[in-house]
N, C-alpha and C positions, 0 to 999 in steps of 0.2 A: 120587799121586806115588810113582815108585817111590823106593830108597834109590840110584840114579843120577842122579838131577837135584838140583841145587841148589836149597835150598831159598828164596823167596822172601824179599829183601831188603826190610824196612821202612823204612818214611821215617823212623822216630824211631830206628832203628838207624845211618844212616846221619844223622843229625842229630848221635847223639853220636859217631860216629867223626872228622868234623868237627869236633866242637867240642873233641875232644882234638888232632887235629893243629893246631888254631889258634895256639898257643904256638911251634910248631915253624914253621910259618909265618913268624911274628912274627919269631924270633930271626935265619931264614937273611936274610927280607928287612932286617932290619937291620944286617945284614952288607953286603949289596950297595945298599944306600942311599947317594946322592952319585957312586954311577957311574953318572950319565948317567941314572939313572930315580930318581922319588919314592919316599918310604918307601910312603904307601901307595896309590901302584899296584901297587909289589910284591906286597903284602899281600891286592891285589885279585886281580890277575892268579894269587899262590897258592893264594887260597880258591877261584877258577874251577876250576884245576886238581883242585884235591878235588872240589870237586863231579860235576867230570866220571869223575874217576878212581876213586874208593871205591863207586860202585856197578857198575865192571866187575872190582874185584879179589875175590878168595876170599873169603869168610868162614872168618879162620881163628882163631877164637876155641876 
């Protein structure tokens, strides 16, 4: 691997970045809870969202 490519994303790296945004999650979906969708669809439909989205962002730790 040169010092050009990114270095390979682990499952348990992306397990904890997950489970820190899950608070964050929680909070906005509880904000939009009662318009028109469930608390936790919200909740669901956010953690989708991570899931899909934290293994195509940077590693910028």
């Amino acid at each position: 691997m040169s010092f050009m490519e990114d270095p390979p994303i682990t499952a348990r790296a992306v397990d904890e970045d997950i489970a820190a945004y899950a608070p964050l999650v929680r909070s906005v979906a509880w904000r939009y809870a009662g318009r028109g969708a469930d608390f936790e669809d919200l909740v669901q439909e956010g953690n989708l969202a991570l899931i899909v989205l934290i293994p195509r962002c940077p590693d910028n730790r």
